[in-house]
N, C-alpha and C positions, 0 to 999 in steps of 0.2 A: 504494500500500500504506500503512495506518496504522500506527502504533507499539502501536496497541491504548493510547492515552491518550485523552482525553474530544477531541470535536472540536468547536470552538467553532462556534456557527452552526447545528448537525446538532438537525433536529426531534426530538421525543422520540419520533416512530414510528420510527424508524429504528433505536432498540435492538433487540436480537435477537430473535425469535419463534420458533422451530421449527415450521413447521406438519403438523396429524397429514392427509397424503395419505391414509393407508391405513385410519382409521377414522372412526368420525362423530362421537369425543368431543373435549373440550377441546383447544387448543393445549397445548403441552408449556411450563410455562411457567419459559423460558430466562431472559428479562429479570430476573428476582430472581433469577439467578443470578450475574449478573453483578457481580462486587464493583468498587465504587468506581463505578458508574456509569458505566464504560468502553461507550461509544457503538464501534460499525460504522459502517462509510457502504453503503448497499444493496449494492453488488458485493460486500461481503466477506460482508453477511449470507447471499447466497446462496449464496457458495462455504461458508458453515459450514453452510447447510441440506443444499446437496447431500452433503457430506462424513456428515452425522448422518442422513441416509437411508441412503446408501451404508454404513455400521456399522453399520444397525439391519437392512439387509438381510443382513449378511454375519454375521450373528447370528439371524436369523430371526426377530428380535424385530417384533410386531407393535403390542402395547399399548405407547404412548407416554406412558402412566401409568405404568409399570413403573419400580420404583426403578433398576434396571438404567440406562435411558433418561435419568434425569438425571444418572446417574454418569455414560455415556457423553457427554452433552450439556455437562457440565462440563468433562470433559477436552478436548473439542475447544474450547472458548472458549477453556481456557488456554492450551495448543495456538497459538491465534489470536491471543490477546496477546503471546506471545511472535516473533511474528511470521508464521509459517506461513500461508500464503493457500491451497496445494494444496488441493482436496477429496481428493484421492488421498492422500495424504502427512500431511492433518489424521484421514484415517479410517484409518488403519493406525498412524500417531502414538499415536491411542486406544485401539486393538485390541491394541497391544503393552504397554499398562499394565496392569497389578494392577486391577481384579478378573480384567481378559478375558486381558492377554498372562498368560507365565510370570512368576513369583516369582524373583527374584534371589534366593539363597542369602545366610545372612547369613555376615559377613566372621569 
């Protein structure tokens, strides 16, 4: 598991990508999402892909253009920097935040 800090050594393909299985257009593009240049090592990226499929399914969302999709693609990176490797646990992490989960009440 990373700490989600840059890893020395790590090609630069190895930053994130999301890719769009379900249509013919563009990747979703994760990598400029990523603040600080915080690198993955392949195993995590794929546990964030599976996770960002698995919320876009659980959402019906199918355009990976959709502002929606970078919100939800952002949350789960942070999500992953903070440590989280589940895909189970990074897609419901996400689903329970503001836009998608409920509004906390303010105090």
């Amino acid at each position: 598991m990373t700490s989600g800090k840059p890893l020395s050594g790590t090609p630069a393909a190895a930053v994130l990508t999301l890719p769009c299985r379900a249509t013919t257009g563009p990747d979703v593009p994760i990598r400029i999402l990523l603040h600080g240049n915080v690198l993955f090592e392949p195993q995590d990226i794929e546990k964030l892909t599976t996770a960002f499929e698995l919320a876009l399914s659980k959402l019906e969302l199918v355009d990976r253009q959709d502002p929606l999709a970078v919100v939800l693609a952002k949350l789960i990176i942070e999500l992953a920097k903070e440590g989280e490797r589940d895909p189970e646990k990074l897609c419901d992490g996400a689903l329970a935040i503001p836009p998608f989960g409920a509004r906390r009440p303010l105090a």
